[in-house]
N, C-alpha and C positions, 0 to 999 in steps of 0.2 A: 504494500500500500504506500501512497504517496500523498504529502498534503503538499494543497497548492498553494498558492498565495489569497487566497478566501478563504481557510477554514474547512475545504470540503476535502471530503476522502476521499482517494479514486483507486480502485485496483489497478492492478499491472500485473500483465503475464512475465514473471523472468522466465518460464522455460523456452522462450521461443529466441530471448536473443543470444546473442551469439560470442562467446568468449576469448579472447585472443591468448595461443599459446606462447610464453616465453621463451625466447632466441636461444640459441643452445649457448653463447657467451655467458648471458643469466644465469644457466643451470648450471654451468662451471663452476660458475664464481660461486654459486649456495653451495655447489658442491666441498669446491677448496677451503672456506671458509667454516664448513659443518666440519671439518677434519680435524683431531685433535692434536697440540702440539706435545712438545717434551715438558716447558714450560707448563702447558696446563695440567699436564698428568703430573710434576710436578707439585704444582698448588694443589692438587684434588689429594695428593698422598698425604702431604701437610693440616689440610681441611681435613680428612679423614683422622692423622693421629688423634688431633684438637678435639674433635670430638668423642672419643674412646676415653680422654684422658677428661673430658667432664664428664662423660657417662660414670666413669668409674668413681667420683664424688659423690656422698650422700649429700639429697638436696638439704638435708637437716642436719647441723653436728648436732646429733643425742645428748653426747656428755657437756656439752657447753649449755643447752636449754636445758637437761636437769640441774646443772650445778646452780644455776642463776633461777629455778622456779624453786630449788632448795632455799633459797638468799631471799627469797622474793618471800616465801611463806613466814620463816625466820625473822623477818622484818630487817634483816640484816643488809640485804640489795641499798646500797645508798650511792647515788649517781646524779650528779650535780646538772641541771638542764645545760650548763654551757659544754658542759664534753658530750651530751646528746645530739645539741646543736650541731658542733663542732664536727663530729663523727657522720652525721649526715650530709653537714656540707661536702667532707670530704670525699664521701662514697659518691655522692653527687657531681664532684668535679673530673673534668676530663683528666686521663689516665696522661703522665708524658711517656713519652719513648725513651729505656734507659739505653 
């Protein structure tokens, strides 16, 4: 369907037009281009450890949230809002490159 420049709707047959196939220089190039380099297999081995190596991290350290819900019940947990602040700004700011 198509709208015109009034608001009205009008059908349209696409099966009847007619599609033009791409030059065989095009399908070269998607082809050369779809080809993988050393470079990329490369990156993709590196992207692969990086993720085996968070995989393998609990998303929770256990013993650091019971120690601290131990401290917490205890009344003993005492943390000052500015190292709260402080610690979130931190985790919040961009990482630099060592």
């Amino acid at each position: 369907m198509r709208i015109d420049n009034h608001g009205n709707l009008e059908a349209t047959d696409v099966s009847t037009r007619s599609v033009s196939q791409p030059d065989s220089s095009s399908q070269q190039a998607v082809q050369t281009a779809a080809q993988p380099t050393t470079e990329d297999s490369t990156y993709q081995s590196a992207v692969s450890a990086l993720v085996a190596q968070v995989n393998r991290q609990p998303e929770i350290r256990q013993e650091k949230v019971a120690a601290l819900a131990q401290q917490v019940r205890a009344g003993t947990h005492d943390i000052a809002p500015s190292e709260t602040a402080e610690a979130i700004f931190a985790d919040l700011a961009p990482k630099q490159a060592a």
